[in-house]
Structures are given as structure tokens and as C-alpha cells.
C-alpha positions as CSV (number, residue, x, y, z in Angstrom):
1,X,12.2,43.0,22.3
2,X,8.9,44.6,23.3
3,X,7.4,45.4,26.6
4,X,5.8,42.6,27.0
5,X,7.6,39.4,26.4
6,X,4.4,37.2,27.2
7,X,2.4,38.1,24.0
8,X,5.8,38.3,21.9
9,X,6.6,34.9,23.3
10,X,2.6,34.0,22.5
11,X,3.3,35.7,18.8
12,X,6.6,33.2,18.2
13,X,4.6,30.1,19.6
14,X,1.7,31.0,17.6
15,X,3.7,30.9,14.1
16,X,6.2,28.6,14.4
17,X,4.2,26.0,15.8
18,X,3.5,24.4,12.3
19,X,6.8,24.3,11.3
20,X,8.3,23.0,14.6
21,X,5.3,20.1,14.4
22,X,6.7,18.8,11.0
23,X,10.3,18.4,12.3
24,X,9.4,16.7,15.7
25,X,7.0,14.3,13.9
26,X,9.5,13.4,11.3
27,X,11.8,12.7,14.3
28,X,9.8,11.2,16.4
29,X,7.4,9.3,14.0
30,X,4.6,9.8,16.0
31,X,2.1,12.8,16.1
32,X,1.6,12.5,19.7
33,X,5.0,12.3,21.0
34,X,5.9,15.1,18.2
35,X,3.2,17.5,20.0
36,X,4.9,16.5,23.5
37,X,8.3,17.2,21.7
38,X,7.7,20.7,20.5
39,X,5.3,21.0,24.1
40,X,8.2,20.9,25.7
41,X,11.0,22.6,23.8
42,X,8.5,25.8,24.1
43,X,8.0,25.3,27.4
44,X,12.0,25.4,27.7
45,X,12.0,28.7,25.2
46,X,9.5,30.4,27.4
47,X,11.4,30.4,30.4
48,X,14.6,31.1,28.3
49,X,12.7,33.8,26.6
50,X,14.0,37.4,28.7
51,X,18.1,35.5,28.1
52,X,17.8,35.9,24.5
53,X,19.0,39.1,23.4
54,X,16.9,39.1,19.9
55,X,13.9,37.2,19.0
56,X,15.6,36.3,15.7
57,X,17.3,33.1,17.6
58,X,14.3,32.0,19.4
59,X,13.9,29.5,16.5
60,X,17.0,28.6,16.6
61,X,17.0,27.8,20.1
62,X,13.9,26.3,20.1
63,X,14.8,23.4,17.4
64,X,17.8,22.9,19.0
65,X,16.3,22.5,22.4
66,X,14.1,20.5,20.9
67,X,16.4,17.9,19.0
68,X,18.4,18.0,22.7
69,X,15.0,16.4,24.2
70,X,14.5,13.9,21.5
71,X,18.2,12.5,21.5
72,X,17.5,12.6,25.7
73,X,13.8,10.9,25.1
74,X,15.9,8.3,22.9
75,X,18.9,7.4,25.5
76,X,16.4,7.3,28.1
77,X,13.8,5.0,27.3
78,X,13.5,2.0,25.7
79,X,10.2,2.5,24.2
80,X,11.6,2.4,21.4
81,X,11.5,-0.9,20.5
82,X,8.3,-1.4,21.6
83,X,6.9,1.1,18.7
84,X,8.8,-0.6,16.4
85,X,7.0,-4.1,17.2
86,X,3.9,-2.3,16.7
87,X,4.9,-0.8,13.2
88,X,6.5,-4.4,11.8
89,X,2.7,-6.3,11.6
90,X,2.2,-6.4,8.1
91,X,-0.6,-3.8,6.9
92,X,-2.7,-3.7,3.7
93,X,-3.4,-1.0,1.2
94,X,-6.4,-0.8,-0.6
95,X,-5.1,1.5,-3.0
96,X,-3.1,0.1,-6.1
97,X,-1.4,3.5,-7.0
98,X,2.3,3.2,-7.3
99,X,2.9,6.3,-5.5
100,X,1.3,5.5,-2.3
101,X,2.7,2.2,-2.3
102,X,5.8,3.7,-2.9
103,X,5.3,6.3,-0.1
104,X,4.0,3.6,2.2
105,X,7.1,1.2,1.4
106,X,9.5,4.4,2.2
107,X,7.7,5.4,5.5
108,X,8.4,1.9,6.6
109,X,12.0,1.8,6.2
110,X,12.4,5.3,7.6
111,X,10.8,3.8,10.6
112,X,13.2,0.4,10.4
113,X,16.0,3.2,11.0
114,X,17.6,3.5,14.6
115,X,16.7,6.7,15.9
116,X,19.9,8.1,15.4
117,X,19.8,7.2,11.9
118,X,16.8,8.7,11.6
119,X,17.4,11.8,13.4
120,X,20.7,12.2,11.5
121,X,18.5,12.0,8.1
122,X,15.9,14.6,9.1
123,X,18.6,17.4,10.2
124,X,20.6,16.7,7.3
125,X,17.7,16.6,4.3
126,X,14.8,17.9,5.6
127,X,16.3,20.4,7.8
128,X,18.7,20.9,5.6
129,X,21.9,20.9,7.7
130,X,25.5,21.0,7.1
131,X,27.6,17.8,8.4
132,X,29.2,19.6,11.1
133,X,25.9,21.9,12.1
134,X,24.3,18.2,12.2
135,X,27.2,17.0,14.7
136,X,26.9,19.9,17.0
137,X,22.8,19.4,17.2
138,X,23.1,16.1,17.8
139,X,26.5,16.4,19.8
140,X,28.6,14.2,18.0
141,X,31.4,14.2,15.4
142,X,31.4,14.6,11.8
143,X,32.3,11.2,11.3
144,X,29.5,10.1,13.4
145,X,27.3,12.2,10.9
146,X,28.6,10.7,7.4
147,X,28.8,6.8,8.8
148,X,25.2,7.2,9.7
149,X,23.8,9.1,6.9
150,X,25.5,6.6,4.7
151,X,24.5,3.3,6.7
152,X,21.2,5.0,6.9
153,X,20.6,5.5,3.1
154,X,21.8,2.2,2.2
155,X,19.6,0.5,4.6
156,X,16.6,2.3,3.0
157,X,18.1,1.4,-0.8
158,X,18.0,-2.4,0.1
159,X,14.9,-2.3,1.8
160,X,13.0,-0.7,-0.8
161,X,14.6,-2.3,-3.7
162,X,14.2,-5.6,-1.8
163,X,10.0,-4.5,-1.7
164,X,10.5,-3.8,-5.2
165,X,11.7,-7.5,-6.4
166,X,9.4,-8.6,-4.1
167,X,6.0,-7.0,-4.9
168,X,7.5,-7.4,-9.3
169,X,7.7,-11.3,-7.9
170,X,4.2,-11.4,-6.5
171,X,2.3,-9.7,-9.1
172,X,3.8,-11.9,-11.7
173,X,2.7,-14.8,-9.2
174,X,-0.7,-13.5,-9.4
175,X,-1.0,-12.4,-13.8
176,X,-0.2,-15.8,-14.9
């Protein structure tokens, strides 16, 4: 560490900022509450900052902090369900691209997920987690880990292919 922690902490913040974004919006699904996310897992890394011995596992300890806050956000409210509500009206695209569509269909499942579902999915393929390093973040067993990555990816198959039947369905509906 340096003699002054302040602008090494300001140095961390500064570049891993981006990166710590992406993860809290994929868990949180929201832009605003993933800024408040990573807000306040700094915020918790700052005051942490002269106990870590190397700057090395500041990251570390900041997305782990960080996926601590979210699993506490999600056990303490029930807003929850509330921004699910709001998701669920039905939305139109005015582009006909496949891959938006596509996109668009697999956002909406992703957000059809329970939270842990979804959080189990982001450690484990975008953060790219083992099963057991995903237990200990999330603080729960292995087992835990593989039922919900597995009820979680099936859920998104038969949603999507469900959209897919249905949107083949409706376009035939509408050639002849």
C-alpha cells in the first residue's frame, strides 16, 4: 500500500467502477438500484480499505460485499414483486430483427427468474464462478447452487421456446 490510502482507494473506485456496474445491473436488473448496489459495496470497501493487507483483494472483497447487499436487499424487501408487475405489461418492438427480438424475449425471462435464480445465473456464467465459490458468495450449499441453475435454465428454455411457437403461430396467423 502507498502513503495515502485515500487517492489509492480513489484509483480502485475509479477503474473498477465499470466492471462492478455490469455485475450489479445484471443482478439487480435495474440501472438505478445497480448504481446504489455498487454505491454502497464501495462505501463498505472504503472503510475496509487500511484492513486489507494488499490491494490485490480489494476486488474481491468488493463483489463479494456487494453480492452480500443484494442477497440482504432481496430478503428484506418485498419490492420485488412490485418490479416484476411493472415488467409483465406487454411491450412492443418496432424493430422486426430476429436478434433483438430474441434479445428482448431473453431479457424477459431473465427477469421472470426469482432473484435467487437470477443471482445464482449471473455468478455462475457471467461471473464465471465455480459451484462451490457460487455457494460461499451466496452462502448456501452446492446443492442449492445446481437445483437452481438447473430450475433456472429450464424455466428460461420453456419460456423462450414457448415465445418461439408462439410468435411462428402468429406470423403464420398474419401471411395467410
Amino acid at each position: 500500500m502507498t502513503d495515502d490510502p485515500v487517492s489509492e482507494f480513489d484509483a480502485f473506485a475509479r477503474a473498477r467502477t465499470p466492471a462492478l456496474l455490469r455485475a450489479a445491473y445484471l443482478l439487480t436488473g435495474d440501472q438505478h438500484s445497480a448504481e446504489d448496489l455498487v454505491q454502497s459495496a464501495l462505501a463498505r470497501t472504503m472503510r475496509a480499505w487500511k484492513r486489507l493487507q494488499r490491494t490485490e483483494n480489494a476486488d474481491a472483497y468488493t463483489r463479494k460485499t456487494m453480492y452480500h447487499l443484494q442477497v440482504r436487499w432481496w430478503r428484506r424487501r418485498t419490492r420485488e414483486r412490485q418490479y416484476y408487475q411493472r415488467w409483465e405489461q406487454p411491450g412492443t418492438v418496432s424493430d422486426s430483427s430476429e436478434d433483438v427480438g430474441r434479445q428482448l424475449e431473453l431479457q424477459a425471462a431473465l427477469r421472470r427468474l426469482t432473484a435467487k435464480q437470477r443471482a445464482v445465473l449471473v455468478l455462475r456464467f457471467f461471473e464465471d464462478l465455480s459451484v462451490v465459490e457460487t455457494a460461499e458468495v451466496l452462502r448456501c450449499t452446492t446443492g442449492t447452487v445446481k437445483s437452481q441453475t438447473a430450475k433456472a435454465l429450464l424455466r428460461i428454455r420453456a419460456e423462450l421456446s414457448h415465445d418461439l411457437t408462439t410468435n411462428t403461430r402468429s406470423q403464420a396467423c398474419t401471411t395467410t
